[in-house]
MMTF fields as JSON, N, C-alpha, C and O atoms, coordinates in Angstrom:
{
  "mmtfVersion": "1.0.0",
  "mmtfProducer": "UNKNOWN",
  "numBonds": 423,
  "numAtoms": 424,
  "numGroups": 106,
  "numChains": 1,
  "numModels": 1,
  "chainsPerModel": [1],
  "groupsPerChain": [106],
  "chainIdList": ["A"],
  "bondAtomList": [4, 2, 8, 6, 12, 10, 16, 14, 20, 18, 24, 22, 28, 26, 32, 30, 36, 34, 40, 38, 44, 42, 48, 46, 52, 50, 56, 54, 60, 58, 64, 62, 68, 66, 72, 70, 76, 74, 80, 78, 84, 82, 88, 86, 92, 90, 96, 94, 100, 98, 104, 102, 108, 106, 112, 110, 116, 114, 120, 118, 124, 122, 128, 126, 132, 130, 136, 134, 140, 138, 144, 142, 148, 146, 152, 150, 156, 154, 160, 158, 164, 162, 168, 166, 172, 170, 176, 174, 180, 178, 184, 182, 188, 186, 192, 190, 196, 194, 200, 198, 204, 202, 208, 206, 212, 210, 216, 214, 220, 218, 224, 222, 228, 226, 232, 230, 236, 234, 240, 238, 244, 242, 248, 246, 252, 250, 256, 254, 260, 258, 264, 262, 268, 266, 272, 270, 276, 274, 280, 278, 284, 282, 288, 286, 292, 290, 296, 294, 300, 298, 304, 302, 308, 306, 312, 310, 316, 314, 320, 318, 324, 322, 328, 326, 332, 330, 336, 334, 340, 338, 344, 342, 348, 346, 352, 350, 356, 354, 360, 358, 364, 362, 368, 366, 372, 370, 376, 374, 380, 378, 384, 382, 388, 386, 392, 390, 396, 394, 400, 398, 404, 402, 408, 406, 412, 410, 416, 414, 420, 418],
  "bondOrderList": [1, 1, 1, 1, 1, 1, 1, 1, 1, 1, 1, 1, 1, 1, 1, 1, 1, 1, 1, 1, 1, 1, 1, 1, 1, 1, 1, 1, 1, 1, 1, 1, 1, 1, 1, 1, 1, 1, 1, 1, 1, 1, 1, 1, 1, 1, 1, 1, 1, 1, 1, 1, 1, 1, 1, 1, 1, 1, 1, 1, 1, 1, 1, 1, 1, 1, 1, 1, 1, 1, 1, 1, 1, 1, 1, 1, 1, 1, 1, 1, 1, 1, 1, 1, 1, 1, 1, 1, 1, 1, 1, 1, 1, 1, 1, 1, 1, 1, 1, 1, 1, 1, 1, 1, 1],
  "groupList": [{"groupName": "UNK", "atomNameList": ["N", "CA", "C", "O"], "elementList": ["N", "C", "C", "O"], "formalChargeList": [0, 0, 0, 0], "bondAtomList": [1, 0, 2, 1, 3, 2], "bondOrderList": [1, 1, 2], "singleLetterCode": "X", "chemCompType": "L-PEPTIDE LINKING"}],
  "groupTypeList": [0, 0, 0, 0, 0, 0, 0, 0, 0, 0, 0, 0, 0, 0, 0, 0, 0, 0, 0, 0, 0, 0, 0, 0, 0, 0, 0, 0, 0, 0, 0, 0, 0, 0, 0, 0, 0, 0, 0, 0, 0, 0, 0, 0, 0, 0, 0, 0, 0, 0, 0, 0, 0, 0, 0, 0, 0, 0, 0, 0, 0, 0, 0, 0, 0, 0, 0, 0, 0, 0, 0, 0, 0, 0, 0, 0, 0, 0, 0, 0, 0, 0, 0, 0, 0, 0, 0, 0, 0, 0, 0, 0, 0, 0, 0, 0, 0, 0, 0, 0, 0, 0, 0, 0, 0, 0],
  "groupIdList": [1, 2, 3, 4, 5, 6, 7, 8, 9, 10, 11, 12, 13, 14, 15, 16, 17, 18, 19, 20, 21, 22, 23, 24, 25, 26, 27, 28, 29, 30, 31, 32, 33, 34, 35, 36, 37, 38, 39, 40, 41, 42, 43, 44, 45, 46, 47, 48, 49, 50, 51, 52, 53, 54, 55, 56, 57, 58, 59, 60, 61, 62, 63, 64, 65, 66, 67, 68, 69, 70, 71, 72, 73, 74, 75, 76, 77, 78, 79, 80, 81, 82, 83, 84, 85, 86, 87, 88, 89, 90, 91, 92, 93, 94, 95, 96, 97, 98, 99, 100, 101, 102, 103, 104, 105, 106],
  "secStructList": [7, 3, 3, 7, 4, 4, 4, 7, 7, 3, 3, 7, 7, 5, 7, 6, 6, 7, 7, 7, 1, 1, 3, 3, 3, 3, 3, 3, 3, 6, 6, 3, 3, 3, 3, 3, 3, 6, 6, 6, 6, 5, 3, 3, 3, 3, 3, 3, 7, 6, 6, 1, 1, 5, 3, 3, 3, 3, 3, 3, 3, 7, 7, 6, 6, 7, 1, 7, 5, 7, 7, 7, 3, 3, 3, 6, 6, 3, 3, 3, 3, 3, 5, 7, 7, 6, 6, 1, 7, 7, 7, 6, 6, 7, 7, 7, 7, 3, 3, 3, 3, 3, 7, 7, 7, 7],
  "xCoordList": [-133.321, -134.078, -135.41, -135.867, -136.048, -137.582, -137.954, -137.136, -139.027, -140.088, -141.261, -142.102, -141.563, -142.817, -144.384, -144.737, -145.06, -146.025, -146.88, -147.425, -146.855, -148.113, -147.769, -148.548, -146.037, -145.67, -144.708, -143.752, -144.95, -142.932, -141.704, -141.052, -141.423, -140.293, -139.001, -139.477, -137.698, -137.205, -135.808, -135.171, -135.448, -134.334, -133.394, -133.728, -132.19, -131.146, -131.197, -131.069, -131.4, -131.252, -129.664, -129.159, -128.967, -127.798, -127.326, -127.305, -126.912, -126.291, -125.214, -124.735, -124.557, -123.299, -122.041, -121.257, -122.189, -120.826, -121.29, -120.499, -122.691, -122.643, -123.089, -123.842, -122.927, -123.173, -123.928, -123.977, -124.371, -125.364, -125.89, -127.039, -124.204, -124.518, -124.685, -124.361, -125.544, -126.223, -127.703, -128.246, -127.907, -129.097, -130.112, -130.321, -130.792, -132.273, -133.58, -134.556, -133.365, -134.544, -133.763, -132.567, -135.244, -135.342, -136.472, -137.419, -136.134, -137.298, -136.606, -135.475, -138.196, -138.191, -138.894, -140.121, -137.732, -137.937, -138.561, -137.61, -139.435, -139.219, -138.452, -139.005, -137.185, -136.482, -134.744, -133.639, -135.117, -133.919, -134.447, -135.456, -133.242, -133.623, -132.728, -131.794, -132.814, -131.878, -131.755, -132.608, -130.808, -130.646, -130.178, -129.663, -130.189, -129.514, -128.985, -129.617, -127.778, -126.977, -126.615, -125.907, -127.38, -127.772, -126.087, -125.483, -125.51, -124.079, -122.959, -122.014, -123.038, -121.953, -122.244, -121.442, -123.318, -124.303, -124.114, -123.335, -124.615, -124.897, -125.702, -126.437, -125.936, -126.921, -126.467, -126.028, -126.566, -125.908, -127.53, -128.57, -127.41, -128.43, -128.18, -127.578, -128.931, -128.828, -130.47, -131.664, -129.65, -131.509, -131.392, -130.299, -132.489, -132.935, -133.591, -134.225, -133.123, -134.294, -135.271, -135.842, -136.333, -137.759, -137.905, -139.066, -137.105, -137.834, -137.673, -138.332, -136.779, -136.047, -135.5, -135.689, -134.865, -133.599, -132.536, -131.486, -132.454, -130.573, -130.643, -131.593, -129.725, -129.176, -128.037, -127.208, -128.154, -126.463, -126.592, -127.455, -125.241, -124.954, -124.681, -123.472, -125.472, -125.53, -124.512, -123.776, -125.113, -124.415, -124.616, -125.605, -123.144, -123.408, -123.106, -122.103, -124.747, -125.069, -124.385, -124.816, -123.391, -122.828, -123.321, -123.839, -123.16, -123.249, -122.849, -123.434, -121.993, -121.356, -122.343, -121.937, -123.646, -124.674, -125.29, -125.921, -125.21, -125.948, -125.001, -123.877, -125.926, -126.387, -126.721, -127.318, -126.402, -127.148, -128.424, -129.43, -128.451, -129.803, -130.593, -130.194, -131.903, -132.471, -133.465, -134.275, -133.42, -134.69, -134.739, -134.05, -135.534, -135.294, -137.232, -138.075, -137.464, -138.187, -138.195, -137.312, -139.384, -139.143, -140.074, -141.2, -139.073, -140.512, -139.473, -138.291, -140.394, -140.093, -138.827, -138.55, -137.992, -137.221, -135.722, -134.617, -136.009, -135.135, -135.175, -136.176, -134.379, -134.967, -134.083, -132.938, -135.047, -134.961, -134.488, -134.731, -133.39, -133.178, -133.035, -132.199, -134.041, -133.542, -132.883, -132.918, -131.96, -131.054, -131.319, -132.123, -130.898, -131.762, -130.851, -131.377, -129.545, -128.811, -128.243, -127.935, -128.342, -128.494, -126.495, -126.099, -125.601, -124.723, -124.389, -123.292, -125.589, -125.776, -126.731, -127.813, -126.901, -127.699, -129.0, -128.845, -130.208, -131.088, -131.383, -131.445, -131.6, -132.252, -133.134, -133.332, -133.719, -135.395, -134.458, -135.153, -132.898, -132.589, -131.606, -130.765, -132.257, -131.267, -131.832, -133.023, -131.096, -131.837, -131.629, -130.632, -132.833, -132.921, -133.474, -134.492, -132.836, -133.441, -133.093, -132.195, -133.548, -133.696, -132.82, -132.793, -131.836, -130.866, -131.865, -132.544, -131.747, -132.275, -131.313, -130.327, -131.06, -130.522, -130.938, -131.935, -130.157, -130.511, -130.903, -130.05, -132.103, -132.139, -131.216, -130.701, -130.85, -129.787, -130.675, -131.777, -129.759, -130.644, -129.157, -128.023, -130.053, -128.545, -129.211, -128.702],
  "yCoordList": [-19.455, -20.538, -20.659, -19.638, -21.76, -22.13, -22.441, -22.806, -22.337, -22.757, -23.413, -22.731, -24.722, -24.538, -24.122, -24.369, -23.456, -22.901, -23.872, -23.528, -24.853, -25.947, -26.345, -26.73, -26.313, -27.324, -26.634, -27.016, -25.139, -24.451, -24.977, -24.642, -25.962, -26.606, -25.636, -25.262, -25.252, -24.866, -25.618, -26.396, -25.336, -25.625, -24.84, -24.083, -24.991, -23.603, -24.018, -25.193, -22.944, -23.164, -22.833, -21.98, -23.864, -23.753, -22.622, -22.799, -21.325, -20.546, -20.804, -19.755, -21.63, -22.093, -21.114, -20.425, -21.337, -20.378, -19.322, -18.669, -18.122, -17.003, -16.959, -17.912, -16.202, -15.937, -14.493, -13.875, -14.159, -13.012, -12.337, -11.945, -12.117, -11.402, -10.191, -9.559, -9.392, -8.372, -8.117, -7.141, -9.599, -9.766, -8.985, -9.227, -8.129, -7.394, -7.515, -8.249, -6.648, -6.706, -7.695, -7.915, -8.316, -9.834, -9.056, -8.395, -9.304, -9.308, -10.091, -10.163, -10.873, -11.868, -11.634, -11.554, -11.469, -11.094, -12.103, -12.215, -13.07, -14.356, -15.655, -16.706, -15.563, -17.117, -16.211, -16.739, -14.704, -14.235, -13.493, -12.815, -13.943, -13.33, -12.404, -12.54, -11.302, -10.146, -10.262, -10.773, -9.812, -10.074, -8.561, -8.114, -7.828, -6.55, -7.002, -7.417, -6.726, -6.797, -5.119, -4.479, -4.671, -3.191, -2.836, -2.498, -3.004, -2.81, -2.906, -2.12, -3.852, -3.941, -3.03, -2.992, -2.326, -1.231, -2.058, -1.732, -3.259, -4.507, -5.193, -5.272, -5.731, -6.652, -8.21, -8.26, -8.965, -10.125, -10.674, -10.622, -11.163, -11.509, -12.997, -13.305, -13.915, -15.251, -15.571, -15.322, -16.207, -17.477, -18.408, -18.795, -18.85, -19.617, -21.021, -20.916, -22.063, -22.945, -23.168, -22.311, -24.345, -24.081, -24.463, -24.246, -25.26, -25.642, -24.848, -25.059, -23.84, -22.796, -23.143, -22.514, -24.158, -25.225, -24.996, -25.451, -24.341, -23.866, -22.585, -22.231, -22.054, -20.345, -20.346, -20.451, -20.138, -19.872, -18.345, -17.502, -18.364, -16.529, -15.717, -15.721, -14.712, -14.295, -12.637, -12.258, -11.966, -10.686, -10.287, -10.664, -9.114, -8.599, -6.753, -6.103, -6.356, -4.971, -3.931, -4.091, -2.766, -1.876, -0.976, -1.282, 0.574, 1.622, 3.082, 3.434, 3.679, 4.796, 5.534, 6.011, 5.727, 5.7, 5.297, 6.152, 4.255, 3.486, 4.28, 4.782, 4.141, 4.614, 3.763, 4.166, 2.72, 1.532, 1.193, 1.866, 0.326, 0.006, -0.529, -0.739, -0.75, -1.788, -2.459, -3.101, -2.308, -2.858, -2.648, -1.666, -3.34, -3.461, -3.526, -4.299, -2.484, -2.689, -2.762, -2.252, -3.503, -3.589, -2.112, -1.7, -1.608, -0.702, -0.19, 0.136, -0.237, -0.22, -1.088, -2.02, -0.786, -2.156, -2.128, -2.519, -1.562, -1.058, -1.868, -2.543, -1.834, -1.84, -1.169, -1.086, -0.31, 0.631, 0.04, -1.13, 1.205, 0.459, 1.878, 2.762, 1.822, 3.208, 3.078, 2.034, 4.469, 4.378, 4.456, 5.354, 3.809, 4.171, 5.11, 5.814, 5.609, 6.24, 6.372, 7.304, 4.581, 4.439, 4.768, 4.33, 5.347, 5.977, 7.323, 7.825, 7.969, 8.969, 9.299, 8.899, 9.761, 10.318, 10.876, 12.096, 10.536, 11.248, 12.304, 12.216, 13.618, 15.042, 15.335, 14.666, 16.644, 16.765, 17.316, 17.614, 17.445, 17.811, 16.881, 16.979, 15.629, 14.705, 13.701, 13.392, 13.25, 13.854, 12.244, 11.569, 11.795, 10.298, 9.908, 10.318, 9.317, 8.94, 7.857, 7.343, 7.136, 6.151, 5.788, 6.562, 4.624, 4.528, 3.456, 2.566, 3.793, 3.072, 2.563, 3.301, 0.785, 0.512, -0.574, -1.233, -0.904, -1.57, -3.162, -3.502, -4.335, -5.238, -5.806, -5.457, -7.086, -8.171, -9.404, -9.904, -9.635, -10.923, -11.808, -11.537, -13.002, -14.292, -15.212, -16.316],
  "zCoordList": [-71.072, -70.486, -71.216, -71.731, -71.307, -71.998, -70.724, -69.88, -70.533, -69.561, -69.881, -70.465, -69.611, -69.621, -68.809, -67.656, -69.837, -69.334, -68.316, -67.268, -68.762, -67.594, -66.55, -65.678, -66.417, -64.894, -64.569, -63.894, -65.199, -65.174, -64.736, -63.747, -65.703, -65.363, -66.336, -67.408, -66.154, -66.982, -67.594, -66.884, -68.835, -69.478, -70.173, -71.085, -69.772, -70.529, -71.976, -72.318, -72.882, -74.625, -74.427, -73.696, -75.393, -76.049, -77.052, -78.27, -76.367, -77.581, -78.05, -78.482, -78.208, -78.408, -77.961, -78.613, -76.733, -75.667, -75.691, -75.01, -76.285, -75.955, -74.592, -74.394, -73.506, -72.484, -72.639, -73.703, -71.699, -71.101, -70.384, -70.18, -69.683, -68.577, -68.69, -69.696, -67.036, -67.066, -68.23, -68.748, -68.233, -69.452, -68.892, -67.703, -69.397, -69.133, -70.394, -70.237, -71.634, -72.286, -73.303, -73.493, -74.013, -74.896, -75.798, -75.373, -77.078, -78.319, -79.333, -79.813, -79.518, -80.448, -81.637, -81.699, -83.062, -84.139, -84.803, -85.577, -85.248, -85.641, -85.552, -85.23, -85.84, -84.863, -84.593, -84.467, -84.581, -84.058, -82.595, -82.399, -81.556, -80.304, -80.358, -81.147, -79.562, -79.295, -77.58, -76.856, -77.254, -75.867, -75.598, -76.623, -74.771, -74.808, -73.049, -72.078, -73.242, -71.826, -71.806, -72.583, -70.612, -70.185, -70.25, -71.269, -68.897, -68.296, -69.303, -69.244, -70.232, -71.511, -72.713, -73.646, -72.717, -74.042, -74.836, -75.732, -74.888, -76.118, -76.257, -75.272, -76.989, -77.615, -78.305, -79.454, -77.788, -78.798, -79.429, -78.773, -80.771, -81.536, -82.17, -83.199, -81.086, -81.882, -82.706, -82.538, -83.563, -84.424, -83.528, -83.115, -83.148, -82.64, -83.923, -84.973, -83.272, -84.253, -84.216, -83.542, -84.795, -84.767, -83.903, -83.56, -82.844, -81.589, -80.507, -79.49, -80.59, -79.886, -78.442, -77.402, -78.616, -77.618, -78.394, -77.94, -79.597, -79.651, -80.435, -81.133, -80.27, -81.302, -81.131, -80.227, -82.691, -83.226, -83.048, -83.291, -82.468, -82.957, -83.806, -84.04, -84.632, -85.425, -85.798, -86.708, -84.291, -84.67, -83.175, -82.547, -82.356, -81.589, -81.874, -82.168, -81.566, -81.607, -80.816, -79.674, -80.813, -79.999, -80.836, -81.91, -80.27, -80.928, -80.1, -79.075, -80.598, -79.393, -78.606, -77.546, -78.953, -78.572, -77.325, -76.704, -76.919, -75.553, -74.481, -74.492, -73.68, -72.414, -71.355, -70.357, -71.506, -70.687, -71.43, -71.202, -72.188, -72.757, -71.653, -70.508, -72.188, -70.952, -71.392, -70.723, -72.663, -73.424, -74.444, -74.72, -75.775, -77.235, -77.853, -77.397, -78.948, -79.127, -80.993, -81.683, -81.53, -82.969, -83.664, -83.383, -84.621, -85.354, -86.498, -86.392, -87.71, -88.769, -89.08, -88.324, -90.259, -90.304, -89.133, -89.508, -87.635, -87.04, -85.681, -85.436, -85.01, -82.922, -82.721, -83.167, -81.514, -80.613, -79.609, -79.314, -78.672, -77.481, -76.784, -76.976, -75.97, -75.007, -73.92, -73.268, -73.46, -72.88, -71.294, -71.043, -70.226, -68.728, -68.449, -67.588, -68.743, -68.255, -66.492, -65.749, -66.356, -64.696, -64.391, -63.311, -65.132, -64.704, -64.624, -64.867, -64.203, -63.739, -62.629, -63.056, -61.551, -60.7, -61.351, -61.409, -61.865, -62.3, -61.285, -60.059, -62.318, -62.12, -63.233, -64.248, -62.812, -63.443, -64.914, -65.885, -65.062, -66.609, -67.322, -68.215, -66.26, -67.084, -68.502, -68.456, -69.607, -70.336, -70.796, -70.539, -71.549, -72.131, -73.635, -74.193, -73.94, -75.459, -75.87, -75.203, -76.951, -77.778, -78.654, -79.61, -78.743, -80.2, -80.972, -80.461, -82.247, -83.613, -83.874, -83.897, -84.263, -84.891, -85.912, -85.619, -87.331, -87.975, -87.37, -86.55, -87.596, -87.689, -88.283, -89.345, -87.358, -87.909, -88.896, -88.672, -89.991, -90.237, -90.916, -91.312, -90.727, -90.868, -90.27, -90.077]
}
């Protein structure tokens, strides 16, 4: 969805049929969005255009790795997505970390 900031009115952007459910964390690389859907341990990665009312889909991110992502962050030529590990009962030795993966570009 775009919103605008002055009258918050909103509008769905066209990914062309990607859907996004269980959508949680969003980072915006320049005119590529990443979407990380926690519950599926994925990421679908569309460009957006310059007006950012449509994205084509570019690439969707898995990795044996995830844990339930829940969020995406950029650093070095990589994003991070750490794991919430919300299919497990947290205890004081339960244990959490971060997958690195390569940036998409296209």
């Amino acid at each position: 969805m775009r919103v605008d900031p002055c009258d918050g009115t909103d509008r769905r952007v066209d990914l062309e049929g990607v859907a996004v459910p269980f959508g949680d964390g969003l980072l915006l690389l320049g005119r590529h969005l990443c979407m990380v859907q926690q519950q599926l341990n994925q990421a679908d990665v569309v460009r957006l255009n310059a007006a950012g009312t449509r994205g084509r889909p570019v690439a969707r991110i898995t990795d044996p790795r995830f844990r339930i992502p829940t969020t995406a962050a950029a650093w070095s030529d990589g994003i991070c997505l750490p794991n919430a590990r919300f299919d497990v009962p947290p205890t004081p030795d339960t244990e959490y970390d971060v997958v690195a993966v390569d940036q998409v570009a296209g």
